[in-house]
PyMOL commands that place a pseudoatom at each C-alpha (Angstrom):
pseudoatom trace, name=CA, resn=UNK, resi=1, chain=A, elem=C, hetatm=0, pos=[12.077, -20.169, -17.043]
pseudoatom trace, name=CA, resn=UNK, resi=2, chain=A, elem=C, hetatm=0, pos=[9.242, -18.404, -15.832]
pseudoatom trace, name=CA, resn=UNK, resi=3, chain=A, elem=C, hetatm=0, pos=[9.460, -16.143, -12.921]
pseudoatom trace, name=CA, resn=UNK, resi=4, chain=A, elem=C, hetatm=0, pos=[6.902, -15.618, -10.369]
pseudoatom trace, name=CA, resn=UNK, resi=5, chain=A, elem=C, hetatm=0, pos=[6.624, -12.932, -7.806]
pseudoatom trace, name=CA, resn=UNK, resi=6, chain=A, elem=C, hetatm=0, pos=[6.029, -14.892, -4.462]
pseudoatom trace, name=CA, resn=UNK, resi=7, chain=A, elem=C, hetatm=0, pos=[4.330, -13.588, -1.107]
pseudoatom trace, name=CA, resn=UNK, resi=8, chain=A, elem=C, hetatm=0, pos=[8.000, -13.068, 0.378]
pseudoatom trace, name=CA, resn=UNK, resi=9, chain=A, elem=C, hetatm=0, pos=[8.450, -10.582, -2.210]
pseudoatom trace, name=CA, resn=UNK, resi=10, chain=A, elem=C, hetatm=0, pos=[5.334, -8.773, -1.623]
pseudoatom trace, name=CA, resn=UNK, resi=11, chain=A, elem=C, hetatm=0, pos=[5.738, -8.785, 2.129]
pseudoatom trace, name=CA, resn=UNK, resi=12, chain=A, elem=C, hetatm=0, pos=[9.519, -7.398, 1.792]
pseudoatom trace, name=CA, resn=UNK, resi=13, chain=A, elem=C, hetatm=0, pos=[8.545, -4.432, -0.695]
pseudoatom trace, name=CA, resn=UNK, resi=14, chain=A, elem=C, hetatm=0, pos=[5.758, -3.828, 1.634]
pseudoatom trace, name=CA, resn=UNK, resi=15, chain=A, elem=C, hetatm=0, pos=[7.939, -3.231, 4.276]
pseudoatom trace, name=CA, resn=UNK, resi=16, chain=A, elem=C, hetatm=0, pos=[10.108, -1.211, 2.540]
pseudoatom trace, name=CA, resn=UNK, resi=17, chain=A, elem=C, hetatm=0, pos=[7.784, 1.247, 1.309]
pseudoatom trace, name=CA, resn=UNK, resi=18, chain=A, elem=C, hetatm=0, pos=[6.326, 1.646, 4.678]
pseudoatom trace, name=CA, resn=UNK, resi=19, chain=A, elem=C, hetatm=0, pos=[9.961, 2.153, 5.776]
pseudoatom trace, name=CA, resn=UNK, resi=20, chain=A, elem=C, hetatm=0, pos=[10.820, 4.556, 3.252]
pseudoatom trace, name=CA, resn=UNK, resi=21, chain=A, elem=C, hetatm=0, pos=[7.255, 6.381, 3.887]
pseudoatom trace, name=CA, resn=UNK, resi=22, chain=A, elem=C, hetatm=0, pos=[8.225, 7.142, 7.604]
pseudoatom trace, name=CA, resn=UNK, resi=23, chain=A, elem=C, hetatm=0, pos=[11.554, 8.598, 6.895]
pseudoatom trace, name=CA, resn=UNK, resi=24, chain=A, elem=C, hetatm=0, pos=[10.155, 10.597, 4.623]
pseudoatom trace, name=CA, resn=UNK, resi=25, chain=A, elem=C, hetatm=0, pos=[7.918, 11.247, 7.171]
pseudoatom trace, name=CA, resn=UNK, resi=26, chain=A, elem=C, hetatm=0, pos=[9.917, 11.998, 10.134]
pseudoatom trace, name=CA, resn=UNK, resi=27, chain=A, elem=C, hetatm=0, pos=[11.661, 14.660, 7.959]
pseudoatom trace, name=CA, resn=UNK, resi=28, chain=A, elem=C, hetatm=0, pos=[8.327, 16.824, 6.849]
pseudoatom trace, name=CA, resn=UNK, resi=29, chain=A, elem=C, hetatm=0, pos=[6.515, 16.564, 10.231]
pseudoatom trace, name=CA, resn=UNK, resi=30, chain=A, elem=C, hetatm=0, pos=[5.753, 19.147, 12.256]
pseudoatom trace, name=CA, resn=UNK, resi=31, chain=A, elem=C, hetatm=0, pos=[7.165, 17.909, 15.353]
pseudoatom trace, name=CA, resn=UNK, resi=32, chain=A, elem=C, hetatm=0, pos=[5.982, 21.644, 16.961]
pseudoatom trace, name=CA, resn=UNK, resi=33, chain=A, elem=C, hetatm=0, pos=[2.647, 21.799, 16.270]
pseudoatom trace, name=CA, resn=UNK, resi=34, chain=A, elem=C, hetatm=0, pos=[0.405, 23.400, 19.122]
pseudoatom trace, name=CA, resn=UNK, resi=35, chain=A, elem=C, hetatm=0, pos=[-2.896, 22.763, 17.891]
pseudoatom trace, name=CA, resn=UNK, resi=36, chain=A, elem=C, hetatm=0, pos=[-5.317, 20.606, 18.741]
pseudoatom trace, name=CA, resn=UNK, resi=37, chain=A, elem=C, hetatm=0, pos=[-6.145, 17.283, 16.569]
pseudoatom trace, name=CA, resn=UNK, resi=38, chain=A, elem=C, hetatm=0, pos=[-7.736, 17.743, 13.824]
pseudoatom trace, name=CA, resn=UNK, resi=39, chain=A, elem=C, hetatm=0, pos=[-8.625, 14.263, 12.017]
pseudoatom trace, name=CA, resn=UNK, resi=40, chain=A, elem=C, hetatm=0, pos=[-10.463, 11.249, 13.069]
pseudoatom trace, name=CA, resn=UNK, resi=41, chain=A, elem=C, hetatm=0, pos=[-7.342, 9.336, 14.313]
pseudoatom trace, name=CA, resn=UNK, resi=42, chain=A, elem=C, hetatm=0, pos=[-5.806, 11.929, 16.379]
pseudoatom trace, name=CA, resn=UNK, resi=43, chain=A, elem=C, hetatm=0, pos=[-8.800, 11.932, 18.078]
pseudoatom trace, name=CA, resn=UNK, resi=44, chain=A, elem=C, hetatm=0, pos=[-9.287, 8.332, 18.335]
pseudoatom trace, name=CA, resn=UNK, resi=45, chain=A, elem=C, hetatm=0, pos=[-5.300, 7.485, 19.361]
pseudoatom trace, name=CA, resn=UNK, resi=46, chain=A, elem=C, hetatm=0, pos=[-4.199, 9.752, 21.446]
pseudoatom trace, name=CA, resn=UNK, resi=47, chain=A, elem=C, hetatm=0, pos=[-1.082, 7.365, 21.639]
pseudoatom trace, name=CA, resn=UNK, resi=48, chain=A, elem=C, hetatm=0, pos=[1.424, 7.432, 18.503]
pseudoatom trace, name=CA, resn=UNK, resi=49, chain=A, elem=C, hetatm=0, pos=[2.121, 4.110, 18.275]
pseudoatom trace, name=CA, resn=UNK, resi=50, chain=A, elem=C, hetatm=0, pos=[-1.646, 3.056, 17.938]
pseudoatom trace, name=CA, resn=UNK, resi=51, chain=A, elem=C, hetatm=0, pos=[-1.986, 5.788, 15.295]
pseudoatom trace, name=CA, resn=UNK, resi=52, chain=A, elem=C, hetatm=0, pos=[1.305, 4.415, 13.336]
pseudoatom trace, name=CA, resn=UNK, resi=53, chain=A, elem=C, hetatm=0, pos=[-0.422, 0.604, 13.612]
pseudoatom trace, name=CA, resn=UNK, resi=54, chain=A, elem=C, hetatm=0, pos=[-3.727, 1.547, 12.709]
pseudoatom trace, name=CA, resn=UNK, resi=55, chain=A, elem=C, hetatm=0, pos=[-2.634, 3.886, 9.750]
pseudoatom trace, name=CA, resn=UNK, resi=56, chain=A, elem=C, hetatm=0, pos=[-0.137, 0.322, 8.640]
pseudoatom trace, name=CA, resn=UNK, resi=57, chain=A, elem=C, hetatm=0, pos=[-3.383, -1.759, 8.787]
pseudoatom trace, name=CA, resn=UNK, resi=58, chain=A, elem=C, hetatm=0, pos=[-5.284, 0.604, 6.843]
pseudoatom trace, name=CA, resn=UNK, resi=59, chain=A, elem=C, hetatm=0, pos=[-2.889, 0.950, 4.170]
pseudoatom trace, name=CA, resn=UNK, resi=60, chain=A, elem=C, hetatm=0, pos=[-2.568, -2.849, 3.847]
pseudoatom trace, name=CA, resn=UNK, resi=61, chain=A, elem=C, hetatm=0, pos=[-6.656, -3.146, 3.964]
pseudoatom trace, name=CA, resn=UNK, resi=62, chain=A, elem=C, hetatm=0, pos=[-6.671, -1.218, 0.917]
pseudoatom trace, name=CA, resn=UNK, resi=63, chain=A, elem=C, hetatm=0, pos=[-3.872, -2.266, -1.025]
pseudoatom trace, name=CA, resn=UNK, resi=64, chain=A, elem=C, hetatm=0, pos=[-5.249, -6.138, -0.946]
pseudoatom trace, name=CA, resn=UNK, resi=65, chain=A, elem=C, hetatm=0, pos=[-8.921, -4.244, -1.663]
pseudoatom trace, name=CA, resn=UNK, resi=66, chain=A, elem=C, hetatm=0, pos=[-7.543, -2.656, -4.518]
pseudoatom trace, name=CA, resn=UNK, resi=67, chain=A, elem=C, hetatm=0, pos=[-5.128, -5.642, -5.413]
pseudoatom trace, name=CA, resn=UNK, resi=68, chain=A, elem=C, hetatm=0, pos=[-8.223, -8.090, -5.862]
pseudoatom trace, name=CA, resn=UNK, resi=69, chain=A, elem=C, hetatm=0, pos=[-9.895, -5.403, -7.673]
pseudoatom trace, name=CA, resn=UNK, resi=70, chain=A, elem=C, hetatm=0, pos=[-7.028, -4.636, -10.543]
pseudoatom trace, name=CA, resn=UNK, resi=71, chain=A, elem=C, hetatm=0, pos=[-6.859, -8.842, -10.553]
pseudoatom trace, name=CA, resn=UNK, resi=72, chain=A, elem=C, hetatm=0, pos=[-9.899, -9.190, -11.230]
pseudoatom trace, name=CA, resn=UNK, resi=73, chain=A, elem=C, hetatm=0, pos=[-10.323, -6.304, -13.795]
pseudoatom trace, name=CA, resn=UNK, resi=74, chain=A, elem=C, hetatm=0, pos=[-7.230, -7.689, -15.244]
pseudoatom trace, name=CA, resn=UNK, resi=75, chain=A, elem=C, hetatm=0, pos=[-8.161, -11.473, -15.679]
pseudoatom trace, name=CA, resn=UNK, resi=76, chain=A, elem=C, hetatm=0, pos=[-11.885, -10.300, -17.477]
pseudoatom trace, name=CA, resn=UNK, resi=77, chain=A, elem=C, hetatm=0, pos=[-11.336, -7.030, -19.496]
pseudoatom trace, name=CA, resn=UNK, resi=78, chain=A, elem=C, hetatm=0, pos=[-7.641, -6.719, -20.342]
pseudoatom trace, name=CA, resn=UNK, resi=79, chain=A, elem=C, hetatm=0, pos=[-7.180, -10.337, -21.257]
pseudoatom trace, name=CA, resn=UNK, resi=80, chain=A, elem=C, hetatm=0, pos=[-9.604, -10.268, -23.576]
pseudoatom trace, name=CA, resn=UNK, resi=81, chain=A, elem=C, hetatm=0, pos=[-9.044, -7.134, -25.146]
pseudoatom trace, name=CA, resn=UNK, resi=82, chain=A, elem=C, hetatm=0, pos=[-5.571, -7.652, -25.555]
pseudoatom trace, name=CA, resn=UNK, resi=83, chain=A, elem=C, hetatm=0, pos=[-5.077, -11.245, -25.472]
pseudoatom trace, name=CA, resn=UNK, resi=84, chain=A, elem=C, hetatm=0, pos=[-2.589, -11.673, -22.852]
pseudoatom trace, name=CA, resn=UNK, resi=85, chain=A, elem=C, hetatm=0, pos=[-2.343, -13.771, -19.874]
pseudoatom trace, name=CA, resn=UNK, resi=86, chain=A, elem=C, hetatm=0, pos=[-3.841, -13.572, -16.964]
pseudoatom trace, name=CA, resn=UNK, resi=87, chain=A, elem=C, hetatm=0, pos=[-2.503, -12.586, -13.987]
pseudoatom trace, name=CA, resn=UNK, resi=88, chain=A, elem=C, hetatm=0, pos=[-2.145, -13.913, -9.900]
pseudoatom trace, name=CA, resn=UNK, resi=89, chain=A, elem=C, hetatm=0, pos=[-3.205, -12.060, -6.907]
pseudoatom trace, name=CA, resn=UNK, resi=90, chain=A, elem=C, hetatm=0, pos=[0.702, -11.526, -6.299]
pseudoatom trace, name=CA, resn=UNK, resi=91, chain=A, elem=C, hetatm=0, pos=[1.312, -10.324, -9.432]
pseudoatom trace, name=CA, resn=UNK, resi=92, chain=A, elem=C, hetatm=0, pos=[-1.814, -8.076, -8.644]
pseudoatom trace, name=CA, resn=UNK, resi=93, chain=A, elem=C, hetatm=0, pos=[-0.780, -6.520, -5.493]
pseudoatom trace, name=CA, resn=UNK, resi=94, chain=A, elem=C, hetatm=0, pos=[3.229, -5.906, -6.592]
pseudoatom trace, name=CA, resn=UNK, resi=95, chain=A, elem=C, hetatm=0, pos=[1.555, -3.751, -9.709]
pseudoatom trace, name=CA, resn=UNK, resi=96, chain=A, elem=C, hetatm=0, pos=[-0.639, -2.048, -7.292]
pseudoatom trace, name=CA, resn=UNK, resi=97, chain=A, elem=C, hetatm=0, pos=[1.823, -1.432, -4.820]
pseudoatom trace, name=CA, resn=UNK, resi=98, chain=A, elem=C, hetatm=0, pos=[4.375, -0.611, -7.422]
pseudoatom trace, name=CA, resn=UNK, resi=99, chain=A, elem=C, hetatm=0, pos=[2.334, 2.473, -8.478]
pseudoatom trace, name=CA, resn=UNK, resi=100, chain=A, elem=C, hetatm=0, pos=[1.117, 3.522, -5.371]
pseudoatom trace, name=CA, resn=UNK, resi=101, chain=A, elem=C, hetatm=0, pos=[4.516, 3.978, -4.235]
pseudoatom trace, name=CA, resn=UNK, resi=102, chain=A, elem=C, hetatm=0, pos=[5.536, 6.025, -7.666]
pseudoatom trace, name=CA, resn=UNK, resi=103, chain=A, elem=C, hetatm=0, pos=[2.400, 8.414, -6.800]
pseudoatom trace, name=CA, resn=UNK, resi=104, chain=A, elem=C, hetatm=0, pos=[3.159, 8.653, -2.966]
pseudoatom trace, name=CA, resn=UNK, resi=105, chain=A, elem=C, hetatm=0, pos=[7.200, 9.720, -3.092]
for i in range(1, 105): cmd.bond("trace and resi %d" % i, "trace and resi %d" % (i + 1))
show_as sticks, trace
zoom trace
C-alpha cells in the first residue's frame, strides 16, 4: 500500500506552522516598542491585520516557489544519481515545508 501525501495534508501542516509561528510570536514581540517603522511593510500596512495577511501570502508564495524548485531538482538530478523515484509536487512542498519549519523554531 502506497501512501501519498494529499493537498489536505499540506494545507493542514501549513496551517499549523503558521499557527505555531504566531504563538511563538506573540511571546517574543515587543509589544512596547516606541520607534518608528523600520521595514518595508510597516510602512506599507500601517494596519496589523494587512501586515499578518500579506506576510501569510508571502510565505506561501515562496514555499510553492521553492516547492517547484526542489521538485524539479529532485525529478532530474537526484533520480538519476541515485536511482530513486521521482517525486510529486505534494511530496515536494511537505519536504520543503518540513525543513523550513525545523530551521524557523
Amino acid at each position: 500500500m502506497r501512501k501519498n501525501i494529499t493537498s489536505l495534508f499540506n494545507i493542514v501542516s501549513t496551517f499549523g506552522l503558521f499557527t505555531v509561528l504566531a504563538i511563538h510570536f506573540m511571546f517574543i514581540a515587543d509589544l512596547n516598542r516606541q520607534t518608528q517603522p523600520v521595514n518595508l511593510i510597516d510602512i506599507l500596512f500601517e494596519d496589523a491585520g494587512y501586515a499578518v495577511l500579506f506576510h501569510f501570502l508571502l510565505v506561501l508564495m515562496v514555499a510553492v516557489t521553492i516547492s517547484l524548485i526542489f521538485r524539479e531538482i529532485w525529478n532530474r538530478l537526484i533520480v538519476d544519481v541515485f536511482s530513486l523515484r521521482s517525486i510529486t509536487f505534494n511530496e515536494a512542498y511537505a519536504l520543503c515545508f518540513l525543513l523550513t519549519s525545523v530551521v524557523l523554531i
